[in-house]
C-alpha positions in Angstrom: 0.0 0.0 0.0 1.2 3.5 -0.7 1.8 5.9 1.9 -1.7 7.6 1.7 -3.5 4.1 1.4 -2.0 3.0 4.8 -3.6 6.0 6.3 -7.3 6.0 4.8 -6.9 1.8 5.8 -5.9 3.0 9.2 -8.8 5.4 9.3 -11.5 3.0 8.2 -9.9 0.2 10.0 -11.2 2.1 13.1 -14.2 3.6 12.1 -15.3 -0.2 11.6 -13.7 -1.5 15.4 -15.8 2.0 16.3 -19.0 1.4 14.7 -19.5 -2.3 15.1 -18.4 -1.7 18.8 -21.3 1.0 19.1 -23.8 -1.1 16.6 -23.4 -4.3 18.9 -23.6 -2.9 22.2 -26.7 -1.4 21.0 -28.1 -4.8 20.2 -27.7 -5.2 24.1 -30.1 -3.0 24.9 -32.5 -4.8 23.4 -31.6 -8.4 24.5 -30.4 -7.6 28.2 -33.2 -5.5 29.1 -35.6 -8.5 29.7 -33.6 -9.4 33.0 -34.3 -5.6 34.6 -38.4 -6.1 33.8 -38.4 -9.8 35.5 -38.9 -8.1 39.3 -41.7 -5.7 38.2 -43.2 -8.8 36.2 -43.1 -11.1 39.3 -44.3 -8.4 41.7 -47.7 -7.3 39.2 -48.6 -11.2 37.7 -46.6 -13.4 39.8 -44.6 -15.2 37.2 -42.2 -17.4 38.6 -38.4 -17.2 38.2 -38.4 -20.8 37.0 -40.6 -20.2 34.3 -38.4 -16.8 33.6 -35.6 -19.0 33.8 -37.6 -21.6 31.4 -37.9 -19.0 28.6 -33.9 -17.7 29.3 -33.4 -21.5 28.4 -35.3 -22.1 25.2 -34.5 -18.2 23.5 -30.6 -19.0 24.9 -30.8 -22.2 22.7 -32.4 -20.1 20.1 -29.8 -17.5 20.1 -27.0 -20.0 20.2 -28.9 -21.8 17.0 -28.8 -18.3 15.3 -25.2 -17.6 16.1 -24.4 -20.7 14.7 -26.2 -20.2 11.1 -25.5 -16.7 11.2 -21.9 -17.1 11.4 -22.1 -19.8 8.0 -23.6 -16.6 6.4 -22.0 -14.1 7.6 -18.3 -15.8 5.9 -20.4 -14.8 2.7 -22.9 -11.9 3.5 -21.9 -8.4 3.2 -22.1 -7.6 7.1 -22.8 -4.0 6.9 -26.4 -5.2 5.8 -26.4 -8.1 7.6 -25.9 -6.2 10.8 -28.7 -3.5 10.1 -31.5 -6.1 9.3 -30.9 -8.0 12.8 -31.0 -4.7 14.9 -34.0 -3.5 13.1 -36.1 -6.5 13.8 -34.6 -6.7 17.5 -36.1 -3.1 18.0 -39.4 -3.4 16.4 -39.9 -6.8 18.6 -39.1 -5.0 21.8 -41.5 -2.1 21.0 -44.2 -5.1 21.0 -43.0 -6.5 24.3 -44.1 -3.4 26.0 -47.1 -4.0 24.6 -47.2 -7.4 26.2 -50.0 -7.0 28.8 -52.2 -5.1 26.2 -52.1 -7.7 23.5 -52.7 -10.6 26.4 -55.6 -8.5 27.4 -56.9 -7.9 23.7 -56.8 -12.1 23.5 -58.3 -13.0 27.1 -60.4 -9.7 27.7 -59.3 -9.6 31.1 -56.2 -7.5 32.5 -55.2 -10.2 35.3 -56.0 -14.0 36.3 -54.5 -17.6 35.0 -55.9 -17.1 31.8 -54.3 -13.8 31.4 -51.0 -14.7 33.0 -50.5 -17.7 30.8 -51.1 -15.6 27.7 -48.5 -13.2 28.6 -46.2 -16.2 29.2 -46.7 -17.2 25.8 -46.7 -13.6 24.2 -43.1 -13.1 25.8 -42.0 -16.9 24.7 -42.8 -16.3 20.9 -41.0 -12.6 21.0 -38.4 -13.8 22.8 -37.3 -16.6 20.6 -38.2 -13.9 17.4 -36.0 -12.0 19.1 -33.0 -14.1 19.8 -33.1 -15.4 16.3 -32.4 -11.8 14.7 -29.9 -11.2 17.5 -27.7 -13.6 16.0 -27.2 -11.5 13.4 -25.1 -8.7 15.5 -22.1 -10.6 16.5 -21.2 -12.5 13.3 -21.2 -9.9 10.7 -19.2 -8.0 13.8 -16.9 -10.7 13.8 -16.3 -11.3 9.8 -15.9 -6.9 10.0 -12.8 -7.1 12.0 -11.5 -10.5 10.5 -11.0 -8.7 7.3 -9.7 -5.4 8.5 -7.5 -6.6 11.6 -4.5 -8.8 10.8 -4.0 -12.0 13.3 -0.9 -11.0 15.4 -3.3 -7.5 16.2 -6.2 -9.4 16.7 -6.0 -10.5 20.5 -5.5 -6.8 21.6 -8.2 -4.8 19.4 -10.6 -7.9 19.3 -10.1 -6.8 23.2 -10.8 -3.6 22.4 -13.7 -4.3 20.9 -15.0 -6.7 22.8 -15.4 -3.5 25.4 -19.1 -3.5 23.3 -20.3 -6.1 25.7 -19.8 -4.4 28.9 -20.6 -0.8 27.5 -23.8 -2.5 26.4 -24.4 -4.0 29.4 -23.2 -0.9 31.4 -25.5 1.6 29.9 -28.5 -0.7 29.8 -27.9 -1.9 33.6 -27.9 1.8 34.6 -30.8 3.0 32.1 -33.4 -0.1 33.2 -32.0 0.4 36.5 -33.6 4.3 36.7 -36.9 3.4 34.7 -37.5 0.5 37.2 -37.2 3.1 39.9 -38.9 6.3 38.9 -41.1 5.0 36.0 -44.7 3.4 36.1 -47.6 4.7 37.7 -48.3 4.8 41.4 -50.5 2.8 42.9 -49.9 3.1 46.7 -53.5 3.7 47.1 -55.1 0.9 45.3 -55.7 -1.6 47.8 -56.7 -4.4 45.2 -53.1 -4.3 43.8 -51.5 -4.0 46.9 -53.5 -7.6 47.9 -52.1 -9.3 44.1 -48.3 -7.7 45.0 -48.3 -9.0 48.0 -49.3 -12.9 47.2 -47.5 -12.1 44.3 -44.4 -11.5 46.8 -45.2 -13.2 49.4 -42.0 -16.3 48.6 -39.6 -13.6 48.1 -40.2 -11.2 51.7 -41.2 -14.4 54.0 -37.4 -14.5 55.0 -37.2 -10.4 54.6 -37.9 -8.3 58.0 -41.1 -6.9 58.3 -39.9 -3.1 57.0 -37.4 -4.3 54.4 -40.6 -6.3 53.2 -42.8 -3.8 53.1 -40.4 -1.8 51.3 -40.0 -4.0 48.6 -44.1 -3.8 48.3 -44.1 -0.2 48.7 -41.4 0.3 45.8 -43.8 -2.4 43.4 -46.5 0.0 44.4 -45.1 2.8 43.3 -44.1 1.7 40.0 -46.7 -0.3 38.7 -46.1 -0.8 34.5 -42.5 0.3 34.7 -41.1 -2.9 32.9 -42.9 -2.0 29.7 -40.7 1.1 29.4 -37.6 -1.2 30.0 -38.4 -2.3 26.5 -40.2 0.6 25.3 -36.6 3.5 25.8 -34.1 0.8 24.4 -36.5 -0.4 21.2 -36.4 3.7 20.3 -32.5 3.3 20.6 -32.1 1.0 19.2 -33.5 2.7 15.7 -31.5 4.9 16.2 -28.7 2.8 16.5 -30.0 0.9 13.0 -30.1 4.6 11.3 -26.4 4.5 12.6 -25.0 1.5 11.2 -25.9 2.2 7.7 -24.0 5.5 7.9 -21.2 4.6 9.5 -19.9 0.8 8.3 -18.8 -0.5 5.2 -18.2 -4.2 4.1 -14.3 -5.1 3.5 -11.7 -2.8 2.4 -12.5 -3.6 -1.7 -15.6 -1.9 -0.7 -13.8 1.9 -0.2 -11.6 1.2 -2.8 -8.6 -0.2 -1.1 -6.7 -3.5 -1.4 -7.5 -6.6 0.7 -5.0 -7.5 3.6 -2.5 -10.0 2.5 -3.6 -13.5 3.0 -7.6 -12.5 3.3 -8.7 -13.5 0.0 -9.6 -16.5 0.0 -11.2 -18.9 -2.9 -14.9 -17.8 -1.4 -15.5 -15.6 -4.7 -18.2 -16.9 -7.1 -18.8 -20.9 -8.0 -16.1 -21.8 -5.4 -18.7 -20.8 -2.4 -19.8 -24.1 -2.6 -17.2 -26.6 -4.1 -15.8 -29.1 -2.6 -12.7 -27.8 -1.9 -14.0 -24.7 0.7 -16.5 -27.6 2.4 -13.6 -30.0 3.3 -11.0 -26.5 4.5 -14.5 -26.3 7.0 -14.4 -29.8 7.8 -10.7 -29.4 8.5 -10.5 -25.7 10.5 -13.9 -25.9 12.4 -15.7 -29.2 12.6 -13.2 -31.7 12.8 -11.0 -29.6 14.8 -10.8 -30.4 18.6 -9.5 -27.3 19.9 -12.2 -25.8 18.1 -14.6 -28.3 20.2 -12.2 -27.5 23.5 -12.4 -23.7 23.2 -16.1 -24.2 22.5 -16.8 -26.3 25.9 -14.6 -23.9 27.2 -16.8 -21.2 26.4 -20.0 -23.4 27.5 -18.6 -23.0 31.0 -17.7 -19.1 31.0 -20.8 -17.9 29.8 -22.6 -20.0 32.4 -21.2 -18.0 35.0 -21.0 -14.4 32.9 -25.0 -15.1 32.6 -25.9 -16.2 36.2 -25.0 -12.8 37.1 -26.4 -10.8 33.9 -29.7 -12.4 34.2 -30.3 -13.1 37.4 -28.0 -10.7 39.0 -30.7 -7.6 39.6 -33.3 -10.3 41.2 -30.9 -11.7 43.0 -29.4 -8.1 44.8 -32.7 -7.2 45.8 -34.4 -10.7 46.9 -30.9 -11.5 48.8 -29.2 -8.5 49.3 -31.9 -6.1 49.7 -30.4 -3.5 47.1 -32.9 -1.2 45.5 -33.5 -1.5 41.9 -31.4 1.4 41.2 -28.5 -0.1 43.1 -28.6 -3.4 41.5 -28.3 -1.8 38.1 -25.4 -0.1 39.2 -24.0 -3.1 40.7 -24.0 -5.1 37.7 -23.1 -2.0 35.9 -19.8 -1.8 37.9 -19.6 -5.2 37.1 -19.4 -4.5 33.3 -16.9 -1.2 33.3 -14.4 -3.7 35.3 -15.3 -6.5 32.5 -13.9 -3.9 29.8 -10.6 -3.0 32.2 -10.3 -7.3 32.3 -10.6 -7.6 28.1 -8.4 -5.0 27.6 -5.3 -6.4 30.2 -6.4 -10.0 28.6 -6.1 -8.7 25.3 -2.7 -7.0 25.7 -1.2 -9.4 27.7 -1.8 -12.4 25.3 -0.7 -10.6 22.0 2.7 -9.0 24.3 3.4 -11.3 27.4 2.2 -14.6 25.7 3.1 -14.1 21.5 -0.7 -14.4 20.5 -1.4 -17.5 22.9 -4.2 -16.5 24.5 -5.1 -19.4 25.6 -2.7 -18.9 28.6 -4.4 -15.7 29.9 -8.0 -17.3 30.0 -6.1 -20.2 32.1 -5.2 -17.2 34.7 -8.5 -15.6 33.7 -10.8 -18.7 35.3 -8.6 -18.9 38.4 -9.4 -15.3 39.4 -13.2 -16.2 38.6 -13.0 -18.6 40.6 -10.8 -17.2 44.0 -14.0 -13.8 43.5 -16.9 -15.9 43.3 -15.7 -18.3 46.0 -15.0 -15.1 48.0 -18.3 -13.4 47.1 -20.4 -16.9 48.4 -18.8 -16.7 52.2 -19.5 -12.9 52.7 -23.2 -13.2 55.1 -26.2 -11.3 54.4 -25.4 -8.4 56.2 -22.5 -7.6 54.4 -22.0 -3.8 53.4 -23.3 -3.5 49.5 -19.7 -1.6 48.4 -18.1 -4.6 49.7 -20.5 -6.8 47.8 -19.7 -4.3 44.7 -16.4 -4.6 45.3 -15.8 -8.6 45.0 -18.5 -9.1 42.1 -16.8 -6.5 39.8 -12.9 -8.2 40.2 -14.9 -11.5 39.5 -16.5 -9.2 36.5 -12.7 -8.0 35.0 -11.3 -11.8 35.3 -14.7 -13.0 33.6 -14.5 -11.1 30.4 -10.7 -11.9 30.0 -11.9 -15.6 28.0 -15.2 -14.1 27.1 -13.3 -12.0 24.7 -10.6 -14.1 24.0 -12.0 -17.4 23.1 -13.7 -16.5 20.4 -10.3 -14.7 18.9 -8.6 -17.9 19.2 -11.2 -19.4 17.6 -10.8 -17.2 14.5 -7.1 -17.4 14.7 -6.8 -21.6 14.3 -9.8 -20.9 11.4 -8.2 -18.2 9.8 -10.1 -15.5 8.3 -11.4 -17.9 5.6 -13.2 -19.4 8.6 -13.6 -17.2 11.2 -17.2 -16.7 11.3 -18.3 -20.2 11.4 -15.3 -21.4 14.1 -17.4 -18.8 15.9 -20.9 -19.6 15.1 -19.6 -23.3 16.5 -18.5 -21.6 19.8 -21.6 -19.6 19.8 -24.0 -22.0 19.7 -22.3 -24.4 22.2 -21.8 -21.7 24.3 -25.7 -20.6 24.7 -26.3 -24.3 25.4 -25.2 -22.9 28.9 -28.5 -21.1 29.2 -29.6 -25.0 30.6 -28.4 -24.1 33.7 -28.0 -20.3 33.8 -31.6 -20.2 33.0 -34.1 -22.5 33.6 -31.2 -24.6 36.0 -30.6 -21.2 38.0 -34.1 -20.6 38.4 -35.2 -23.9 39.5 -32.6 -24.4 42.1 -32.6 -20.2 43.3 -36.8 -21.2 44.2 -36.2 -24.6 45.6 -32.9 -24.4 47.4 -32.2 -20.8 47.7 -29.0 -18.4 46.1 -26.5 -20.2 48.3 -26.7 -23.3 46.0 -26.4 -21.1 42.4 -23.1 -19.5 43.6 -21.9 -23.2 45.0 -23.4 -24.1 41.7 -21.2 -21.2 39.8 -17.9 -22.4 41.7 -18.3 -25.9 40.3 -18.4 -24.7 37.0 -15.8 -22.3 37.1 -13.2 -25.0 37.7 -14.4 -27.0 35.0 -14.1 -24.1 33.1 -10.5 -23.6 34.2 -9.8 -27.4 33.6 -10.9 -27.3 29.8 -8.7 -24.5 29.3 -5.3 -26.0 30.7 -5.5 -28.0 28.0 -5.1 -26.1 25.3 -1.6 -24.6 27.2 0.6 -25.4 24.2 -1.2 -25.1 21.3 0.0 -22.6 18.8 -1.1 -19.3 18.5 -3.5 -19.8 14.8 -3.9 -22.5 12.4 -2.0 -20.9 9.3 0.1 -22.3 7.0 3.1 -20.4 8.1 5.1 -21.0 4.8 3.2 -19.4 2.9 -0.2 -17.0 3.9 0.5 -15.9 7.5 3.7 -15.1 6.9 3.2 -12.8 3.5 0.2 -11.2 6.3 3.1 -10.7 8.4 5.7 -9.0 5.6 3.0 -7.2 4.4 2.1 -5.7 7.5 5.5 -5.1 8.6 5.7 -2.8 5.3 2.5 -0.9 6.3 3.7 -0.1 9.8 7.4 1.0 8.2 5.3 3.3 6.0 3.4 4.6 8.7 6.3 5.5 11.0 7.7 7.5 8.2 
């Protein structure tokens, strides 16, 4: 590349890690958002976390299904496009969620009872699993984006970088449910038949409360009757916007803005060879018949167990346990996330300088300090002081994120960019498999044995986690052909960064 190439790559090469960063963590906010509405659901129709943790099961299946598929297309879809149709279609579901109740209502003509309550159970299962199948189209394209504008020895700490999408995501939507939880809805303090249905409603979750932090927790249902429908209401007009965004800002590869391919990207995936022979059995070699593929991928199965348990349940489970307000739970899981980006970024630099692209060995340190936090987190009592509680769950949140982020580099990386999306699509899917027992698992044993047992639960799996990892100590840092395509990538970059120092 000429002198003035390298800087317009350099330019877009960011405005895409930019833009899909901003474009995916908007897809959180309407995918995450569903865990802040679950207390103000409970408190007004008495839905069960089990059958919350039922539907978490069956859309985290769905999700990982999508992922899966999504990532075969995305190796061949232009992902700018790709991206925008799966955020749209996210947003416009979520405006219907808010619109739950009225819809049941419209079907049952009544606004409460069994009738009315299983409805809405089965309004929220179809949108959730129309939902989760269009939000597998926001990491994939995300993923194929960076494969063709990042080079492989980079990838580790800008894939890191990026990966901050998660946690700003998570972060802003934690905070943003967090407030509309606590200041929206309409007040019904007054109304003495509600108060009667929040009570039963309640009644499981304050029997082990004191009498005034109980009534508090009524009191504060009271006073916000209807707030969840804005938890999906604010974030679907976001996310809109955020489609409206995409367009504008993200391009496909760098062919697409006139500039020429990174050495070693182009691959045979250009017209009739999409489907020969040939490009099926390079699959069947890189992705499905490779077992650190299958490793990383249990691997993965184990870590977003544990990321989950406190995504989804995390809010419930600070103000059922804890006694945290609603406001204070989103911030505590928000917290949670800002130290999850400091954790990605550390991983991220440390595997590409400290380990020479093995990243593998980080996530190996990673688990262990998942493990020491959560362990640590289980033996502090009830009574503890909530910054302390902050305190221990956000280190577990910056040693969490560390093989979030990572795994799925090092599955792109032994793929290669011909590859990349699918190795991740594999991860994915296995991966959301996890929602059996961050879900439905969670919820069952959080009702029938109390939280004790899901952080006991969490510990377990955190060393299997850490287990499946060791063994992938010595495995080499991507599966390229070094006499030939990664190391032309390598020349060829080495000859962009001279030019650039110049």
């Amino acid at each position: 590349m000429t002198k003035e190439e390298t800087k317009k790559f350099q330019y877009w090469q960011w405005r895409t890690i930019l833009g899909t960063m901003i474009g995916y963590a908007i897809f959180y906010f309407v995918r995450k958002n569903f865990s802040f509405a679950i207390p103000g659901l409970t408190a007004e129709y008495g839905i069960s976390k089990t059958t919350f943790g039922l539907l978490m099961t069956i859309v985290g299946l769905i999700y990982g299904l999508s992922k899966f598929f999504n990532g075969m297309l995305a190796d061949r879809l232009n992902g700018r496009w790709h991206m925008t149709a799966g955020l749209a279609i996210c947003s416009v579901v979520n405006l219907v969620f808010g619109a739950g109740a009225i819809i049941a209502g419209i079907f049952t003509g009544q606004t409460y009872g069994p009738s009315f309550i299983n409805t809405l159970v089965i309004i929220f299962g179809v949108l959730m699993v129309l939902n989760n199948i269009f939000q597998g189209c926001g990491f994939p394209p995300c993923n194929r984006l960076i494969t063709h504008w990042v080079p492989p020895h980079e990838l580790a700490t800008k894939m890191s970088i990026w990966n901050a999408s998660h946690s700003i995501g998570a972060f802003i939507i934690a905070v943003l449910c967090g407030y509309i939880m606590g200041n929206m809805g309409t007040d019904m303090t007054g109304n003495e038949e509600m108060r009667a249905r929040i009570v039963e409603n309640t009644a499981k979750i304050t029997e082990s409360m004191d009498p005034a932090a109980a009534q508090a927790y009524v009191d504060n249902a009271l006073q916000h009757v209807g707030a969840w429908q804005w938890a999906f209401w604010i974030p679907a007009i976001i996310g809109l916007f955020g489609v409206l965004f995409i367009i504008t800002v993200l391009r496909d590869t760098p062919k697409s803005v006139g500039l020429p391919e990174l050495a070693g990207t182009k691959t045979e995936l250009d017209g009739k060879e999409e489907t020969s022979a040939e490009f099926k059995e390079f699959l069947r070699k890189k992705v499905f018949m490779n077992p650190i593929i299958w490793i990383l991928a249990i691997s993965d199965f184990f870590v977003y167990i544990v990321r989950f348990a406190i995504l989804d349940w995390g809010p419930t489970f600070l103000q059922e346990s804890r006694g945290l307000s609603s406001e204070m739970a989103g911030w505590t899981v928000a917290i949670f996330e800002v130290m999850g980006v400091c954790g990605m970024l550390t991983a991220g630099i440390i595997s590409d300088k400290l380990f020479k692209g093995r990243s593998q060995r980080t996530c190996v340190f990673c688990m262990a300090g998942v493990l020491i936090f959560i362990s640590l987190f289980v033996l502090l009592p009830e009574t503890t002081n909530p910054t302390l509680l902050l305190a221990f769950l956000a280190i577990s949140g910056f040693f969490i994120y560390g093989p979030q982020a990572l795994i799925g580099v090092i599955a792109s990386n032994q793929a290669t960019k011909k590859a990349a999306s699918t190795a991740n699509g594999v991860v994915g899917f296995v991966s959301y498999i996890s929602v059996a027992v961050s879900g439905v698992g969670f919820g069952f044993i959080s009702d029938h044995f109390g939280w004790q047992w899901v952080f006991i639960t969490m510990i377990i799996i955190a060393v299997l986690g850490l287990l499946a990892l060791l063994t992938l100590w010595n495995v080499k840092s991507d599966g390229y052909d070094h006499d030939d395509e990664a190391e032309i990538e390598a020349k060829a970059i080495e000859e962009v960064e001279a030019v650039s120092a110049e």
